[in-house]
N, CA, C and O atoms as a MOPAC input file, in Angstrom:
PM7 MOZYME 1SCF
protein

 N      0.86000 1    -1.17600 1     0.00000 1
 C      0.00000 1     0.00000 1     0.00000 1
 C      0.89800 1     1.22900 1     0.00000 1
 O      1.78400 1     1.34300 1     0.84700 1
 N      0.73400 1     1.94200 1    -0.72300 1
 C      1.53500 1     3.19900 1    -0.92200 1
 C      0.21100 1     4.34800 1    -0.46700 1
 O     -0.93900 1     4.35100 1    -0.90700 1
 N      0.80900 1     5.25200 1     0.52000 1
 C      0.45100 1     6.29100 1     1.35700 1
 C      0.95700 1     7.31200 1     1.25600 1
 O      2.17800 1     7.16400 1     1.30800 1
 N      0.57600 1     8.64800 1     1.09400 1
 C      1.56600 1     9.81500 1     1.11800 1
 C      2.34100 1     9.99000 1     2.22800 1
 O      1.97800 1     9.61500 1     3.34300 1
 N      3.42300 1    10.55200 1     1.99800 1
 C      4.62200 1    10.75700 1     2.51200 1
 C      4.92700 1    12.48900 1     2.81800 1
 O      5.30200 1    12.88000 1     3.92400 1
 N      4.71600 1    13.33100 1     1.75300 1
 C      4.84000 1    14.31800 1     1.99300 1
 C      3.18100 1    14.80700 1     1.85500 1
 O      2.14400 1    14.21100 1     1.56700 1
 N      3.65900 1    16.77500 1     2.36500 1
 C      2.28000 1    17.36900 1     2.66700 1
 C      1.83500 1    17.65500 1     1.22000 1
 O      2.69200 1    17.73300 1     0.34000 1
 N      0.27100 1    17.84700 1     0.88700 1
 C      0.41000 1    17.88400 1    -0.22600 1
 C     -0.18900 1    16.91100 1    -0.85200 1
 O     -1.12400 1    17.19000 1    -1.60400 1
 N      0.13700 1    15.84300 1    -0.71100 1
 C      0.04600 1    14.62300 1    -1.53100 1
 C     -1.11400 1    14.20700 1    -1.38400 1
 O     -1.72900 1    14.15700 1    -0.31800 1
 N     -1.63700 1    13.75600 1    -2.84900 1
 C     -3.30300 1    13.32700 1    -2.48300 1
 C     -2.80600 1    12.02200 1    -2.23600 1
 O     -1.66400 1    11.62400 1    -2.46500 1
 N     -4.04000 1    11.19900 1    -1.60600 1
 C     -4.21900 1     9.82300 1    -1.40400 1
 C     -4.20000 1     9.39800 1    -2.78500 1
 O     -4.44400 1    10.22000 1    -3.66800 1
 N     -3.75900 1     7.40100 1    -3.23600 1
 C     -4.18500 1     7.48000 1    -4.27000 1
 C     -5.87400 1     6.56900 1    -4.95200 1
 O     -6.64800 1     6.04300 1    -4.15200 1
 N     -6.03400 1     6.56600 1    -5.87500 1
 C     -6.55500 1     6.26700 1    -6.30400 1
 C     -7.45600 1     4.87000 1    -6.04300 1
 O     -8.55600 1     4.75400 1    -6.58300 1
 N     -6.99600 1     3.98700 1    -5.31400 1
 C     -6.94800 1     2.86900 1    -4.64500 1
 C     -8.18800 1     2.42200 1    -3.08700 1
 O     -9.11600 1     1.69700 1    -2.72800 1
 N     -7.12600 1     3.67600 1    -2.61900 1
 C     -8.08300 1     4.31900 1    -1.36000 1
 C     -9.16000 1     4.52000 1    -1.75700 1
 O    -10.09400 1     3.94400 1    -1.19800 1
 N     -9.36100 1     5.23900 1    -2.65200 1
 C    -11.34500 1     5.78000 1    -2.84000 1
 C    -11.75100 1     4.05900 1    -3.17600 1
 O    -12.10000 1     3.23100 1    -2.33500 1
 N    -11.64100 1     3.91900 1    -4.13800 1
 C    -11.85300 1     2.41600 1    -4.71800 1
 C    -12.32300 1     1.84700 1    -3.55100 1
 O    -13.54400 1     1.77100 1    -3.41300 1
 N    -11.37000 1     1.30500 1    -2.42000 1
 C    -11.56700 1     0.16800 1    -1.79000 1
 C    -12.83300 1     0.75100 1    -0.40500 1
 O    -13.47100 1     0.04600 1     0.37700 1
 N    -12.81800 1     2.20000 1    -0.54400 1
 C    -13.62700 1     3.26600 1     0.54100 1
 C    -14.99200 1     3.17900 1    -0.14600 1
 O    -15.86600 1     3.05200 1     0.71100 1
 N    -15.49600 1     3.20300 1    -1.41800 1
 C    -16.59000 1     3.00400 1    -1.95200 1
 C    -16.85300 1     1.29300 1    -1.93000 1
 O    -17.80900 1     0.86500 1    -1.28400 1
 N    -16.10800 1     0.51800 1    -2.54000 1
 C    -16.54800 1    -0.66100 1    -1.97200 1
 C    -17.15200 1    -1.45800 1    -0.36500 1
 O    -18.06700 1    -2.21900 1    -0.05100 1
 N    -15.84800 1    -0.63700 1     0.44200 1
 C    -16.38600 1    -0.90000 1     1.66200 1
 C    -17.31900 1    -0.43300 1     2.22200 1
 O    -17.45300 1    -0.87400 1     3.36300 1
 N    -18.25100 1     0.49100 1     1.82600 1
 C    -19.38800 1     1.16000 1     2.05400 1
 C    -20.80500 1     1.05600 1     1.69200 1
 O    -21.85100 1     1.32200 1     2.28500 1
 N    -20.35700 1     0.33400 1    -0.09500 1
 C    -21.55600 1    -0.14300 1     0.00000 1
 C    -21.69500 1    -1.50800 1     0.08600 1
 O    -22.72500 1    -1.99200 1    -0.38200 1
 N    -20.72100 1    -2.36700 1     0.68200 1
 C    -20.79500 1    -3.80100 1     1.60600 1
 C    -21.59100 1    -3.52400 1     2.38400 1
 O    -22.71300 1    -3.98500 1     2.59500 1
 N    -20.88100 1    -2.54000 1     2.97100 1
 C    -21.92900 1    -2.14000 1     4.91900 1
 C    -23.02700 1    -1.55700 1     4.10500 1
 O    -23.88800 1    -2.43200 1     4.19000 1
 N    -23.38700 1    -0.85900 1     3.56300 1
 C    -24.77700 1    -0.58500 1     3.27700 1
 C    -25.94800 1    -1.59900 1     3.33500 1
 O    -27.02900 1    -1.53800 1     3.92100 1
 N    -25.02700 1    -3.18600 1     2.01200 1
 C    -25.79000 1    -4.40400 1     1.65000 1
 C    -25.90600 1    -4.96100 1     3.05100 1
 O    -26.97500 1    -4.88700 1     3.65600 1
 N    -24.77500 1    -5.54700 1     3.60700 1
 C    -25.32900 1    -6.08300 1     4.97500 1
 C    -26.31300 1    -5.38600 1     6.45900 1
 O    -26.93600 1    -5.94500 1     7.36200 1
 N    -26.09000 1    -4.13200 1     6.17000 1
 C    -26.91600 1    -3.32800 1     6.99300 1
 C    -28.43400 1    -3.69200 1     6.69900 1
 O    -29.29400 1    -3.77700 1     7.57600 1
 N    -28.67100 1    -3.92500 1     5.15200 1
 C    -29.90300 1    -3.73000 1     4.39000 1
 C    -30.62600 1    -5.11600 1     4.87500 1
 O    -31.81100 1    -5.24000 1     5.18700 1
 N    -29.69200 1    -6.04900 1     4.86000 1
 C    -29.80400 1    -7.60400 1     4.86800 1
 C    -30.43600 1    -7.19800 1     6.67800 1
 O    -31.65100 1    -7.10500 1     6.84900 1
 N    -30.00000 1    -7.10800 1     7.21300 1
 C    -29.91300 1    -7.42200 1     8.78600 1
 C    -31.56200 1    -6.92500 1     8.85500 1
 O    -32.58800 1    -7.58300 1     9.03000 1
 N    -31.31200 1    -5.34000 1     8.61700 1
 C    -32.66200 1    -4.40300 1     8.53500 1
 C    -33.79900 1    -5.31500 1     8.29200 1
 O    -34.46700 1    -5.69700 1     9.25200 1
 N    -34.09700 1    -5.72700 1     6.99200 1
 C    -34.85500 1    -6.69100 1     6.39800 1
 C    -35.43400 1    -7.55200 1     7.21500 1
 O    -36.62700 1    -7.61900 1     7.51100 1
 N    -34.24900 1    -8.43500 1     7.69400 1
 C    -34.79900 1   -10.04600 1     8.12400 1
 C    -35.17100 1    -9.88100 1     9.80900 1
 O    -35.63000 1   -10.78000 1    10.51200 1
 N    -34.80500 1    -8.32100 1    10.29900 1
 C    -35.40300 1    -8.51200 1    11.59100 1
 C    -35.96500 1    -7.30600 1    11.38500 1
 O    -35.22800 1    -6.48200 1    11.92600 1
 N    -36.62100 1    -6.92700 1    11.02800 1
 C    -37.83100 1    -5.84400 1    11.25500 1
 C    -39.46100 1    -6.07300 1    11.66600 1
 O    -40.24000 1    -5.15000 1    11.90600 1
 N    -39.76600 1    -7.38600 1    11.68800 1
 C    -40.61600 1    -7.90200 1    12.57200 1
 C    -40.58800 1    -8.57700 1    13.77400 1
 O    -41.38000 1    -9.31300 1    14.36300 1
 N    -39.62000 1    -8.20300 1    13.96700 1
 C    -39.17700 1    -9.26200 1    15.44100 1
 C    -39.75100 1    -8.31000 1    16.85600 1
 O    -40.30000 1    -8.88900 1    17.79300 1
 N    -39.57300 1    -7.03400 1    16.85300 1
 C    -39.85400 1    -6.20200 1    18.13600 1
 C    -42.11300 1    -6.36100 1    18.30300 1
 O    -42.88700 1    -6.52600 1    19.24600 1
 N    -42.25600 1    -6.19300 1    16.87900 1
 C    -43.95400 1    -6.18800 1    16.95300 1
 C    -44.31600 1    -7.36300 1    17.37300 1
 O    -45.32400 1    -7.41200 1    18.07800 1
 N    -43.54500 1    -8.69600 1    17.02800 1
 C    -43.79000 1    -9.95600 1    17.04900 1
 C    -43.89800 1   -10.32900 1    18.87600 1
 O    -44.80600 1   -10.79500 1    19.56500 1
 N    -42.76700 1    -9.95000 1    19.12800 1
 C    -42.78000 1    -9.75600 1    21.04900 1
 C    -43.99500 1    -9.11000 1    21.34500 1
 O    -44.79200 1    -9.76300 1    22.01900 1
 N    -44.24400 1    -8.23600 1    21.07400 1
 C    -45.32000 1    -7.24900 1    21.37300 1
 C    -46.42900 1    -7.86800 1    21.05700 1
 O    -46.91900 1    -8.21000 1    22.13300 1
 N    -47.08700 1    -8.19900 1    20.22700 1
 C    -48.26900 1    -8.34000 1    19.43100 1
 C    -48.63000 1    -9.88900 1    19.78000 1
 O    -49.68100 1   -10.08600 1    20.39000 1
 N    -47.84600 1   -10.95500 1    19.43800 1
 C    -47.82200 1   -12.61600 1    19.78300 1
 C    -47.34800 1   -12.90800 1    20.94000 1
 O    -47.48100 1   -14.01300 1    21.46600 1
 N    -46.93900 1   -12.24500 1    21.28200 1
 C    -46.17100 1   -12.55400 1    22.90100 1
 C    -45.14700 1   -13.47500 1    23.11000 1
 O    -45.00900 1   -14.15600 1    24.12700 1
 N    -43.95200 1   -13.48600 1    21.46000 1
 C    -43.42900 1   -14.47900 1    21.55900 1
 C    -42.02100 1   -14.02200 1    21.99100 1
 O    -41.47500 1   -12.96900 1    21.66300 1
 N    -41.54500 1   -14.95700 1    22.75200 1
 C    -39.67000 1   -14.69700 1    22.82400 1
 C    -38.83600 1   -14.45000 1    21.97100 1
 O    -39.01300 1   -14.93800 1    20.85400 1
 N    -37.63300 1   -13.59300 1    22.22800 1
 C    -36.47700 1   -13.12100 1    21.75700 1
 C    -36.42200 1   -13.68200 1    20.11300 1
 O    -36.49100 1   -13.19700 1    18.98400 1
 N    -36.25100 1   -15.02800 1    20.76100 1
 C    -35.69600 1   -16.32100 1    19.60300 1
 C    -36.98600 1   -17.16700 1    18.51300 1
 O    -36.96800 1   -17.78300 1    17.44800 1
 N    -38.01400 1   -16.75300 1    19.52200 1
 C    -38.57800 1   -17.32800 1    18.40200 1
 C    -39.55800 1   -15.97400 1    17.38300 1
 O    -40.36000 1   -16.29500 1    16.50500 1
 N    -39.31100 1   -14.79000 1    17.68700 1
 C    -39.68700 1   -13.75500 1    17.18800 1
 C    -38.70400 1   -13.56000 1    16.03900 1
 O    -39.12700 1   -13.58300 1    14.88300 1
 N    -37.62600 1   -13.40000 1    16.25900 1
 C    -36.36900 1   -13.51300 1    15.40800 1
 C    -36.67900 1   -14.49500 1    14.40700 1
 O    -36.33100 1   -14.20500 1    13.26200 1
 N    -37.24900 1   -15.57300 1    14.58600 1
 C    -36.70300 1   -17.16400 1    13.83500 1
 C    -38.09700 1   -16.62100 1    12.58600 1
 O    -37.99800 1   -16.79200 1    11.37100 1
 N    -39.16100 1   -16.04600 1    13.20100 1
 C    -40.60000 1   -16.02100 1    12.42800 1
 C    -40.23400 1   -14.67100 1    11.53400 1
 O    -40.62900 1   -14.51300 1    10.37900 1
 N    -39.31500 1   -13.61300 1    12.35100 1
 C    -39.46700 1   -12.74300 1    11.47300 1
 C    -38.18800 1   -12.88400 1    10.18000 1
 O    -37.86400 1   -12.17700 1     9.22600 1
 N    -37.92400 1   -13.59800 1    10.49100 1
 C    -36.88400 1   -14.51000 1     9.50400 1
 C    -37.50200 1   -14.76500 1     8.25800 1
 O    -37.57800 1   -14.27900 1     7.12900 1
 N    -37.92400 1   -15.75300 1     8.94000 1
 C    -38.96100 1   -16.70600 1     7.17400 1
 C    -40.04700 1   -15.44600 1     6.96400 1
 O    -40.42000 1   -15.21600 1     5.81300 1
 N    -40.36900 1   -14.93100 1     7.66000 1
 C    -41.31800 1   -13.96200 1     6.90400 1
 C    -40.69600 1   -12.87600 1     6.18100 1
 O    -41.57900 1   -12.38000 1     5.48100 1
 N    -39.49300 1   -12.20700 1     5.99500 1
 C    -38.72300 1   -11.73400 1     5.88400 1
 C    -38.57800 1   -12.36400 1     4.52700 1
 O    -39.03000 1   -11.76300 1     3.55300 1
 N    -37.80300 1   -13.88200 1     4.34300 1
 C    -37.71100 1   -14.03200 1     3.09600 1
 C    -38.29100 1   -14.34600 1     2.53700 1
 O    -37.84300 1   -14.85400 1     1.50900 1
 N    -39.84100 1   -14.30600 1     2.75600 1
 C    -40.75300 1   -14.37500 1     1.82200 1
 C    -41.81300 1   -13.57600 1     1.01200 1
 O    -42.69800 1   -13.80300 1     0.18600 1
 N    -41.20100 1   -12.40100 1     1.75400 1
 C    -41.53200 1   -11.40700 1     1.27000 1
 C    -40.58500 1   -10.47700 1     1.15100 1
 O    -40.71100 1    -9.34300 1     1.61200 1
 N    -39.32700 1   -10.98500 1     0.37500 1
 C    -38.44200 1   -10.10800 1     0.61500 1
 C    -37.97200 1    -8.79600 1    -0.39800 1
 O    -37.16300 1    -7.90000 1    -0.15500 1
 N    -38.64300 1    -8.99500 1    -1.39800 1
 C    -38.83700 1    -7.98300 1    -2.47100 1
 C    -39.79500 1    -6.48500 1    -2.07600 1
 O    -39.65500 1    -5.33100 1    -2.48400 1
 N    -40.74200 1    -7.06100 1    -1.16100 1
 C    -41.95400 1    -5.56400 1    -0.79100 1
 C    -40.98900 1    -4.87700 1     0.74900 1
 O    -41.11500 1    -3.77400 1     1.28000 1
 N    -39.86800 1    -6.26300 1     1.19900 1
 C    -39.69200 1    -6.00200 1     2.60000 1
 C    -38.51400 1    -4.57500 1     2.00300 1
 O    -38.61100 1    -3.37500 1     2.25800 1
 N    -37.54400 1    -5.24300 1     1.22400 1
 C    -36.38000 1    -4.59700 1     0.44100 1
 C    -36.76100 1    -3.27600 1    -0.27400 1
 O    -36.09300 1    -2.24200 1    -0.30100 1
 N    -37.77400 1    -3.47400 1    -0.75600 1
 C    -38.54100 1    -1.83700 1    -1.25600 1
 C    -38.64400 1    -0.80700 1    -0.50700 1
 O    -38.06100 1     0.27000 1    -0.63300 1
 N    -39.60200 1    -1.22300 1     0.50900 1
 C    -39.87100 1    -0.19600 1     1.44200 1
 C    -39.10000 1     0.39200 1     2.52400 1
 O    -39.21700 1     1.50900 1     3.02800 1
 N    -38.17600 1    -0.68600 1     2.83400 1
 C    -36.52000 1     0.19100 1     3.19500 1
 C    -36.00900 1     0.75300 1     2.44000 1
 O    -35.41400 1     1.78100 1     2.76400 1
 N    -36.02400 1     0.41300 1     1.42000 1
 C    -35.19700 1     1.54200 1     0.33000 1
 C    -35.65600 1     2.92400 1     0.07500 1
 O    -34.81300 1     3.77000 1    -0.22500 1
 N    -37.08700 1     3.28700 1     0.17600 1
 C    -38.18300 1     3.70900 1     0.01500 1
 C    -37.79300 1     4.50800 1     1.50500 1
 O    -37.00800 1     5.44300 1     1.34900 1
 N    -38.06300 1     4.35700 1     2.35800 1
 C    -37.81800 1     4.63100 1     3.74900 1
 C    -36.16700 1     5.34300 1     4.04800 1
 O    -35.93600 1     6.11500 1     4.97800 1
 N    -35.57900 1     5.07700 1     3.46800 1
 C    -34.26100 1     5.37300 1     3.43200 1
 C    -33.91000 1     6.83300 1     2.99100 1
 O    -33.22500 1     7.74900 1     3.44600 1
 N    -34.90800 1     6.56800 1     1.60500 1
 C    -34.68300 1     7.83100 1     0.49300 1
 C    -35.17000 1     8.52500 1     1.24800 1
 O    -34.30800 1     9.15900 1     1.85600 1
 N    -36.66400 1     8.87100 1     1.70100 1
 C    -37.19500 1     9.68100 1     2.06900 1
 C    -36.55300 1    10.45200 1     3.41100 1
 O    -36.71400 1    11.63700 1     3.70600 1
 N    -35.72800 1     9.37600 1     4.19000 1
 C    -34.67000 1     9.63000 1     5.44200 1
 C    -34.18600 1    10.50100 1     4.53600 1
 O    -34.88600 1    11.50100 1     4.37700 1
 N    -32.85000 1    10.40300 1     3.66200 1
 C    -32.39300 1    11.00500 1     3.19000 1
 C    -32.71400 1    12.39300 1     2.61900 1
 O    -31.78700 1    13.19400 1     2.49400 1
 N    -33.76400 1    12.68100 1     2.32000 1
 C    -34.27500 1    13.65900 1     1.60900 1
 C    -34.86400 1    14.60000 1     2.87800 1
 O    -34.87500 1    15.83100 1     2.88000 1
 N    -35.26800 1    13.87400 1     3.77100 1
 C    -35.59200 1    14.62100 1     5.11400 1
 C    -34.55800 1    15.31100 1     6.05600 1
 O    -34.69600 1    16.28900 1     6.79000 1
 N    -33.42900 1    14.47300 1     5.80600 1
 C    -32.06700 1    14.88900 1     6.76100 1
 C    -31.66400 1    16.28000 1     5.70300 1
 O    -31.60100 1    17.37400 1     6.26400 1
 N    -31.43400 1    16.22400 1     4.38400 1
 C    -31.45800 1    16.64800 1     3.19000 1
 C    -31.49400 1    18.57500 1     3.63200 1
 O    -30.70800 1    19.51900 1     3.56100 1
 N    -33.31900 1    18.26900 1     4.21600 1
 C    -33.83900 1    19.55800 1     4.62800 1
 C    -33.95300 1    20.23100 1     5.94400 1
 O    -34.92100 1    20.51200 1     6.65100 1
 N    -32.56700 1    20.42100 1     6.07000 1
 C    -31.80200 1    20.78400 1     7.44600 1
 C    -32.82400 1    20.22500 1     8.64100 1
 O    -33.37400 1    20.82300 1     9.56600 1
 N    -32.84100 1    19.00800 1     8.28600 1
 C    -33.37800 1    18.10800 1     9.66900 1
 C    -35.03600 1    18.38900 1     9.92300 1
 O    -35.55800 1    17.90500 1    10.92700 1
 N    -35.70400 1    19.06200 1     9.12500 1
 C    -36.83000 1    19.25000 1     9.43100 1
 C    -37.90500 1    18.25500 1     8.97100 1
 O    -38.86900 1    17.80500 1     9.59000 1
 N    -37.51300 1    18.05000 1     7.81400 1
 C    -37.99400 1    16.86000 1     6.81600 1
 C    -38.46700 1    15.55600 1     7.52100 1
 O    -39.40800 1    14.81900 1     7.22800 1
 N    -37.14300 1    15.43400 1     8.99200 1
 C    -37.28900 1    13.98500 1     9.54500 1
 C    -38.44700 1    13.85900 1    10.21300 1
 O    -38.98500 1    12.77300 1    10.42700 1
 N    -38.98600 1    15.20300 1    10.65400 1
 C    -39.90000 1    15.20900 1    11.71900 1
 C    -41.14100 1    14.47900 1    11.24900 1
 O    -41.89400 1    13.69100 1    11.82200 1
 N    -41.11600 1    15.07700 1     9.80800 1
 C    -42.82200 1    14.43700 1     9.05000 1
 C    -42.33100 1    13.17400 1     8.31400 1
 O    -43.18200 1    12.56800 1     7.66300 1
 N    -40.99300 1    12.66900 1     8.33100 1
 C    -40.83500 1    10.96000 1     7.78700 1
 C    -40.83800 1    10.18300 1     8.89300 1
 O    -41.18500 1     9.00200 1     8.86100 1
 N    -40.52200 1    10.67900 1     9.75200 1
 C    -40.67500 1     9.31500 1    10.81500 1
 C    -41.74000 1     8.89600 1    11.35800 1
 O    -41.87400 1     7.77200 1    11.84200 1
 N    -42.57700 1     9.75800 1    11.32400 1
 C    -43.96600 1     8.84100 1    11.63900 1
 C    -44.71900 1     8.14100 1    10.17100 1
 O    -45.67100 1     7.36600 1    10.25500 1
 N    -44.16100 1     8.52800 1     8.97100 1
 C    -44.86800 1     8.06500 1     8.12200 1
 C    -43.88000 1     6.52200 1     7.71900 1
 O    -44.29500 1     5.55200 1     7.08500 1
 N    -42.82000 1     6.66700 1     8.18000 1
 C    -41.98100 1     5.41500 1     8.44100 1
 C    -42.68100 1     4.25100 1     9.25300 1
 O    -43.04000 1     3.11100 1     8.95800 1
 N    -42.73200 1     5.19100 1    10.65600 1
 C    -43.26900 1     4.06900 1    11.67200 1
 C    -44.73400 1     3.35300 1    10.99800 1
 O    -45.12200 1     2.19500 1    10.84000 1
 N    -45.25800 1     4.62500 1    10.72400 1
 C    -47.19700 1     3.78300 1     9.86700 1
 C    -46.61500 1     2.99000 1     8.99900 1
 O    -47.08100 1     1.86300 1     9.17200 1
 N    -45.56200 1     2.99400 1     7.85400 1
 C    -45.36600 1     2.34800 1     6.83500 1
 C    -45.24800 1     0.94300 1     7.42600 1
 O    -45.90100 1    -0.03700 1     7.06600 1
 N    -44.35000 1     0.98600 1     8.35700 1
 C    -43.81900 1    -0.10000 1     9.09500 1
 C    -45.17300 1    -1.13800 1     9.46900 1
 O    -45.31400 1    -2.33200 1     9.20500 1
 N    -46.09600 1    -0.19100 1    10.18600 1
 C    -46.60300 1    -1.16700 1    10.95700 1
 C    -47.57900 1    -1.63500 1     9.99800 1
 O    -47.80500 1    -2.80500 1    10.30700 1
 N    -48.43100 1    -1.24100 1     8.75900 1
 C    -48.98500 1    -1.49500 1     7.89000 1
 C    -48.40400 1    -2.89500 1     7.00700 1
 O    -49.17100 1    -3.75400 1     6.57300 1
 N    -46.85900 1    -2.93800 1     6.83400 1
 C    -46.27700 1    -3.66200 1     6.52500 1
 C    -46.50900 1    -4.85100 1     7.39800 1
 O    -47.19500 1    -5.78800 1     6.99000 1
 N    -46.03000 1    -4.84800 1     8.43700 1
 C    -46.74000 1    -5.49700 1     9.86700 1
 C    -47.99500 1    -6.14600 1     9.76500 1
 O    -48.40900 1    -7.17900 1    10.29000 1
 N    -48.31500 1    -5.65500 1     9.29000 1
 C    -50.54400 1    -6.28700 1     9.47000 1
 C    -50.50600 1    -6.91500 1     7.71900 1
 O    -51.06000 1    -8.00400 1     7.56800 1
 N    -50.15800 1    -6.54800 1     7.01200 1
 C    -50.16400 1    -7.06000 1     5.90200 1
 C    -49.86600 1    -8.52000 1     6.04800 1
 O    -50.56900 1    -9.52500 1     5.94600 1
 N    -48.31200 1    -8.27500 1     6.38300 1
 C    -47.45400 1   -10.44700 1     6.68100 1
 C    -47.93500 1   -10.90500 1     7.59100 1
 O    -47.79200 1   -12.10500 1     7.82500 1
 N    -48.64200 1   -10.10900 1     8.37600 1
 C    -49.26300 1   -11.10900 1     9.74500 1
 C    -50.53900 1   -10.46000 1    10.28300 1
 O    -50.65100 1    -9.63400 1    11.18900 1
 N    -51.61100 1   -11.10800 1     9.40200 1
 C    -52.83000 1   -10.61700 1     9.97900 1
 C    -53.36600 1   -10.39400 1    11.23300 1
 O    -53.03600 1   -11.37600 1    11.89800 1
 N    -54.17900 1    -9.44600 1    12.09600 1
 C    -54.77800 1    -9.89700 1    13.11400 1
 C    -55.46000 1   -10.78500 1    13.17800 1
 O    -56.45900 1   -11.04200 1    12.50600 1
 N    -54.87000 1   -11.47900 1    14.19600 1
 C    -55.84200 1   -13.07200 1    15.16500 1
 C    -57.53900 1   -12.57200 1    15.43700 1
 O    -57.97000 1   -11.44500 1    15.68300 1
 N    -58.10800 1   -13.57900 1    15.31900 1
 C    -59.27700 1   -13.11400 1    16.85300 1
 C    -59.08400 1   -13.93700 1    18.27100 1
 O    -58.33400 1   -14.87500 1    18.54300 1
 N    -59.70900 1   -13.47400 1    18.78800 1
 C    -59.26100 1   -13.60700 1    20.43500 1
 C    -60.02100 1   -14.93100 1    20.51200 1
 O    -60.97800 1   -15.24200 1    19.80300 1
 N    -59.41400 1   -15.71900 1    21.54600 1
 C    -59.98600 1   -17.17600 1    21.62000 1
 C    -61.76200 1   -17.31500 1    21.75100 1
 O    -62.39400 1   -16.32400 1    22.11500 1
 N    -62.24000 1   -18.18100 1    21.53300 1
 C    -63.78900 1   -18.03900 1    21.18800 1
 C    -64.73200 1   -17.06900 1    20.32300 1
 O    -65.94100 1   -16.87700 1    20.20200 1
 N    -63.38200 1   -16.49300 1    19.71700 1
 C    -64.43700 1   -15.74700 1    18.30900 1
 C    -64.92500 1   -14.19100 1    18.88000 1
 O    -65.50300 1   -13.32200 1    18.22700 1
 N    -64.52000 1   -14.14500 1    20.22100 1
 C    -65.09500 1   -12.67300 1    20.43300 1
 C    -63.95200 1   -11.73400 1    20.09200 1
 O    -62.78900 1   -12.09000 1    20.28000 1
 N    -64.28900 1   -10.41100 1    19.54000 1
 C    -63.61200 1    -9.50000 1    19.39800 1
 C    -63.29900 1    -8.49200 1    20.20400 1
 O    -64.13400 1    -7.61000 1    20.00400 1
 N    -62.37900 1    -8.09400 1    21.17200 1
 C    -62.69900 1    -7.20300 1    22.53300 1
 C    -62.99400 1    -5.96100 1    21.78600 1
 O    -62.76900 1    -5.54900 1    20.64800 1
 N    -63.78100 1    -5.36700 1    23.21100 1
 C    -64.26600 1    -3.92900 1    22.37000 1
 C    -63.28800 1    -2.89600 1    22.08200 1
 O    -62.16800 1    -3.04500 1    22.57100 1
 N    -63.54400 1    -1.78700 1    21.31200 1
 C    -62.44700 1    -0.66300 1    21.19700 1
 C    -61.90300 1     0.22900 1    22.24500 1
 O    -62.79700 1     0.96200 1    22.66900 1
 N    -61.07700 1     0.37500 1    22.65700 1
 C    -60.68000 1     1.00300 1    23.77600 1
 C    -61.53200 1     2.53900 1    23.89000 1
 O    -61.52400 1     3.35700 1    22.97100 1
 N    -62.27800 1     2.74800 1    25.24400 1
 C    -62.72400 1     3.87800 1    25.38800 1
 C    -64.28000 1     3.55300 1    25.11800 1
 O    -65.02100 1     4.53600 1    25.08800 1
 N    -64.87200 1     2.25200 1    24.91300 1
 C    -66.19900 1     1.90400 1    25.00300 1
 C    -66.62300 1     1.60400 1    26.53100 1
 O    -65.85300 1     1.68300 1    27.48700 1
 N    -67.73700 1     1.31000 1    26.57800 1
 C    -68.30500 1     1.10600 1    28.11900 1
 C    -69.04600 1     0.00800 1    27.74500 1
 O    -70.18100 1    -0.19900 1    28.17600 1
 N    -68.54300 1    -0.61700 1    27.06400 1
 C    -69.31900 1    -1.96600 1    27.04300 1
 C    -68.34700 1    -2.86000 1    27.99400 1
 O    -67.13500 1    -2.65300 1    28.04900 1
 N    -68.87100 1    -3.66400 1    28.58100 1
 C    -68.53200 1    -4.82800 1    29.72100 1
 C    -67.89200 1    -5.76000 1    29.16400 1
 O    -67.53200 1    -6.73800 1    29.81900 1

């Protein structure tokens, strides 16, 4: 590897090369990770399932839908981008349209259940018994 030596001296050519490659590696594996666990926190929440087996479901669901999953991060990303873009103000009105995107995505791969015996509990803020 040849490095500058004196002041002055640009880096060469090499450096950028291997600085753009290594970046968008970490981008791809960032993307990968993003993807295959982005249902795992609702999955705890929502099914009431553990660490490991939230992980394992949001896995296979993940790669089976991994073309709409891969979109809408990308999709989500840009719009990050374009929000940071506008001296940070932008983020304020993408992140909740992130989080809805998200959870819509959410109800799509994994429908709501009904509650054991077919009843539906009422809507929060009713006075029904």
């Amino acid at each position: 590897i040849v490095l500058p030596t004196r002041r002055g001296e640009a880096m060469p050519p090499v450096f950028f090369l291997g600085l753009v490659i290594f970046v968008l590696f970490a981008m791809i594996v960032s993307l990968v990770v993003h993807s295959l666990f982005l249902f795992a926190y609702p999955l705890i929440v929502d099914r009431h399932l553990s660490g490991m087996d939230a992980i394992k479901l949001s896995y296979r669901a993940a790669r089976q839908n991994l073309s709409g999953i891969v979109g809408l991060i990308l999709l989500m990303a840009g719009l990050g981008i374009l929000g940071v873009l506008a001296c940070y103000v932008g983020v304020f009105f993408i992140m909740p349209i992130s989080f809805a995107s998200y959870a819509v995505a959410y109800r799509r791969v994994f429908p709501e259940t009904v509650a054991p015996g077919g009843a539906v509990p009422p809507p929060p803020g009713s006075r029904a018994a």
